[in-house]
FIBAPA-355418 format. One record per residue (C-alpha): x, y, z; residue number from 1; chain. Coordinates in steps of 0.1 Angstrom, whole numbers, plus 5000, padded with zeros to 4 digits. Layout:
<pts>
u	v	w	nr	kette
X	Y	Z	NUM	A
...
</pts>
This chain:
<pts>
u	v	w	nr	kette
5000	5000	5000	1	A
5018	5032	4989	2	A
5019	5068	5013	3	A
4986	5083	4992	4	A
4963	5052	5001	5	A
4974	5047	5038	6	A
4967	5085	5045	7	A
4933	5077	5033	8	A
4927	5045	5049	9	A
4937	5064	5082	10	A
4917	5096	5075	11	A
4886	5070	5065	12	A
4891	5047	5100	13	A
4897	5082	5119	14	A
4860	5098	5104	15	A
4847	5064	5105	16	A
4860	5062	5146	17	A
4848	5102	5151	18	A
4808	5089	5138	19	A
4810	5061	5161	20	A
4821	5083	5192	21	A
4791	5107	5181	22	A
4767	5082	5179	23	A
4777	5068	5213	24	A
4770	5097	5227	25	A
4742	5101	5216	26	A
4731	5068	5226	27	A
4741	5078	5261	28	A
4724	5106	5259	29	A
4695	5086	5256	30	A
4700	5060	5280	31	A
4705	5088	5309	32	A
4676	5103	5298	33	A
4653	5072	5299	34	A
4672	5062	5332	35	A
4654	5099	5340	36	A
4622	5091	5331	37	A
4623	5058	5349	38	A
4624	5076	5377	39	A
4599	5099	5375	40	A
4579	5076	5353	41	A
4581	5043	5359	42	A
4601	5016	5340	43	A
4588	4982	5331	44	A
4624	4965	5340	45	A
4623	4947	5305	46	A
4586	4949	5298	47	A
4580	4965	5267	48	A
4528	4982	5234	49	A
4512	5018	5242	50	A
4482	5028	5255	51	A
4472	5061	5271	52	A
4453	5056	5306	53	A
4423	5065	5308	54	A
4389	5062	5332	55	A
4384	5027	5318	56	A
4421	5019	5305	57	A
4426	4988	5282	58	A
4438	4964	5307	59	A
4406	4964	5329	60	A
4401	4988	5357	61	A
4369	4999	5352	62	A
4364	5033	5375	63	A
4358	5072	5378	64	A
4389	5087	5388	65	A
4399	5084	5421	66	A
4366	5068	5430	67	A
4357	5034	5448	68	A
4346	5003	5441	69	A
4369	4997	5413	70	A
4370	4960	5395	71	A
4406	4952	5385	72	A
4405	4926	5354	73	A
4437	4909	5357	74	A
4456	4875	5341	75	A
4439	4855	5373	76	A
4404	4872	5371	77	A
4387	4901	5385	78	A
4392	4917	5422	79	A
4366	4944	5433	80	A
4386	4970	5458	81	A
4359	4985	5479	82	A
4387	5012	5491	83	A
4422	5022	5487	84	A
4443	4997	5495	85	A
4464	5009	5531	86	A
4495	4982	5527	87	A
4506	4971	5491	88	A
4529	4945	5488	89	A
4549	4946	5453	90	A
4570	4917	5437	91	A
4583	4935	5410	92	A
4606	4963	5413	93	A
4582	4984	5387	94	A
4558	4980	5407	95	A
4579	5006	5432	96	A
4587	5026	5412	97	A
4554	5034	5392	98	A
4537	5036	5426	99	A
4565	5060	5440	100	A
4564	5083	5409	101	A
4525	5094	5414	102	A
4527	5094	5451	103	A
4521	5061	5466	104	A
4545	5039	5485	105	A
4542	5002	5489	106	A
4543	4983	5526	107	A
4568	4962	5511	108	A
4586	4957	5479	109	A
4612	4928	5462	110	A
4641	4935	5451	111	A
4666	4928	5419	112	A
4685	4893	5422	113	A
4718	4898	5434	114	A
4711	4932	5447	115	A
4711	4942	5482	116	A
4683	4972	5480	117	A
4663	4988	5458	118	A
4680	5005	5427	119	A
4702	5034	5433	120	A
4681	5061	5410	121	A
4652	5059	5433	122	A
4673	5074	5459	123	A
4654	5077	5494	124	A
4624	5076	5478	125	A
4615	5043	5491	126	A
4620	5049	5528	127	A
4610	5021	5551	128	A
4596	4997	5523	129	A
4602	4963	5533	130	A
4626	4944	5512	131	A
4605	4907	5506	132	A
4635	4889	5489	133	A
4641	4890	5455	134	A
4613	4891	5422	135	A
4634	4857	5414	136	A
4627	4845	5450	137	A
4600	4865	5468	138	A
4599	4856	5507	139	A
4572	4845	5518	140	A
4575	4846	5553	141	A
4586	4885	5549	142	A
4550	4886	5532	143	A
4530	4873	5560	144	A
4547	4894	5586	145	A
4539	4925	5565	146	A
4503	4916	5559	147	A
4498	4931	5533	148	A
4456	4944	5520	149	A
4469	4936	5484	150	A
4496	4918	5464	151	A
4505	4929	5431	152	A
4523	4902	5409	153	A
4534	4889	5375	154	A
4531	4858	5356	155	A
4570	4858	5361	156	A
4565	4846	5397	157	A
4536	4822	5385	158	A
4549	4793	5401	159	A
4549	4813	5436	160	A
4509	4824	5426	161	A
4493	4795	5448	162	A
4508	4804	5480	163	A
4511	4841	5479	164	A
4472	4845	5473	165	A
4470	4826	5501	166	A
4483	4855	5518	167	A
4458	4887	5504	168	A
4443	4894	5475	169	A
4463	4893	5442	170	A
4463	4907	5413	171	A
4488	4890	5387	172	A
4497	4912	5357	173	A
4511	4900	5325	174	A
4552	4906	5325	175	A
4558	4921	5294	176	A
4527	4944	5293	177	A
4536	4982	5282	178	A
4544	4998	5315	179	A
4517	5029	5303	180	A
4489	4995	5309	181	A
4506	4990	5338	182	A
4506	5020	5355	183	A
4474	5032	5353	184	A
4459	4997	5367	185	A
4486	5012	5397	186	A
4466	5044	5390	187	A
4432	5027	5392	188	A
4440	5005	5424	189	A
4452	5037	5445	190	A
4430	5063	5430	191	A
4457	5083	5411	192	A
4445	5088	5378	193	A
4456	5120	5372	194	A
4490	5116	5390	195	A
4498	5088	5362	196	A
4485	5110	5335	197	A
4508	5135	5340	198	A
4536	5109	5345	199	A
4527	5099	5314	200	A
4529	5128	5300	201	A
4559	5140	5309	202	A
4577	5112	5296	203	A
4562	5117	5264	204	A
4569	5149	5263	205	A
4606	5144	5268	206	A
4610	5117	5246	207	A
4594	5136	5217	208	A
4621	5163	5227	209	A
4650	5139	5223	210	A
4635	5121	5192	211	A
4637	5157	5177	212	A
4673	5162	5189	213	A
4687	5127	5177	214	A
4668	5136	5141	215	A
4686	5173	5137	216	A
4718	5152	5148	217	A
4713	5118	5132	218	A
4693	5122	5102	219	A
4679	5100	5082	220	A
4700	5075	5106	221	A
4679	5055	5131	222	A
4692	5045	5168	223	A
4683	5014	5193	224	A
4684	5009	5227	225	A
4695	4978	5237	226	A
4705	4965	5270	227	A
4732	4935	5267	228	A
4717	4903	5289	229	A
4736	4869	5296	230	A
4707	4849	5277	231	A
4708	4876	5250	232	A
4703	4911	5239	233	A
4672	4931	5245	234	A
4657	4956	5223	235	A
4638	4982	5243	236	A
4609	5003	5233	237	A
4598	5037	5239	238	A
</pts>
C-alpha cells in the first residue's frame, strides 16, 4: 500500500471512529435520559405496546377517577377493591417505582437478584419499604409478617401464585405488558389517575424532545436501545 492510500485509509478509519464516538454519545444521551424518566415515570424492568390511561384503560380497571369500588380485570380474574388499598405489597421492582412516581408507596417491595436494596436512581424515595427477597425468589414469610391488603404480581412469579394469594388478594399482571397499561391499573388500584396521567405525559413529552434532537443530529439514521443480557440482547421500546 503506497503513502497516498494509507493517508486515506487512516483519515477514513479516523472519520469512521469520530461517527462512532458521536453516535455513542448520543446513545448515552438517551439511555441517561430514559434512566430519568424511569424515575419519575416508571420503568417496566424489560417489559415492553402503548396505550394512554384512561377512566376505563385497556387492561381492565373499570372506574371514575379516584373513585371506589373499582374492579381490576387481571391474568387470574377480576378483584373488586371496595377502598384504597392501606399496605401494598409489590414483587416486582416496577411496581415501586410506578407507585412512588404518582405518590404512593408500597408496605413492602422485592428487590433485583443479586442486589442488596432497591435500585440506586430511586434514591430515598422508598423509605421504610420492606425488602421481601428477590422478584426471582420472593419471601414468603417476609409477606405474612407484612400483611399486606393487596399483592401485586406477575406471571413471572407464576409458580409462587398458589401460596402468595394465600396470603391477600392478588392481582397478577402479564410481564411484558407496556408499563403505560401498567401504570394506570397502579393508578386505578390507588385512586391516582391523574398523577399517572401526567407521569405519562411528561415522559412523552421528553421523549418527543430527544427524538427531535437525535433527528437534527442523526438524520435519516435511526438509533436502538439495547440493554446486553447473559441469555441475550434486549431491544427496548419507547
Amino acid at each position: 500500500m503506497n503513502k497516498g492510500t494509507k493517508r486515506q485509509a487512516a483519515g477514513s478509519m479516523a472519520h469512521a471512529n469520530h461517527k462512532s464516538r458521536f453516535l455513542m454519545g448520543w446513545l448515552l444521551a438517551l439511555v441517561l435520559v430514559l434512566t430519568a424518566c424511569g424515575a419519575g415515570a416508571g420503568t417496566n424492568g424489560g417489559n415492553e405496546s402503548a396505550t394512554t390511561p384512561t377512566d376505563t384503560p385497556s387492561n381492565g380497571a373499570s372506574q371514575t377517577a379516584g373513585a371506589f369500588p373499582v374492579t381490576i380485570s387481571h391474568m387470574k380474574g377480576q378483584y373488586t377493591l371496595n377502598e384504597k388499598p392501606k399496605k401494598i405489597a409489590v414483587l416486582d421492582v416496577k411496581f415501586l417505582d410506578q407507585l412512588l412516581a404518582i405518590g404512593e408507596q408500597p408496605a413492602g417491595s422485592v428487590i433485583a437478584e443479586g442486589n442488596t436494596t432497591f435500585p440506586e436512581y430511586l434514591g430515598d424515595k422508598p423509605g421504610d419499604v420492606r425488602v421481601l427477597g428477590t422478584r426471582d425468589k420472593p419471601n414468603l414469610e417476609a409477606i405474612v409478617a407484612l400483611d399486606p391488603d393487596l399483592i401485586l404480581m406477575t406471571d413471572f412469579q407464576e409458580k409462587e401464585y398458589e401460596n402468595v394469594s394465600k396470603i391477600a388478594p392478588t392481582i397478577v399482571l402479564d410481564f411484558y405488558e407496556d408499563w403505560r397499561d401498567t401504570l394506570a391499573t397502579v393508578a386505578a388500584i390507588t385512586g391516582k389517575q391523574a398523577e399517572a396521567e401526567t407521569v405519562r405525559k411528561a415522559y412523552e413529552d421528553k421523549i418527543a424532545g430527544l427524538k427531535e434532537k437525535l433527528s437534527e443530529k442523526l438524520g435519516e439514521e435511526t438509533v436502538a436501545l439495547i440493554r446486553p443480557r447473559k441469555e441475550g440482547i434486549r431491544v427496548h421500546g419507547l
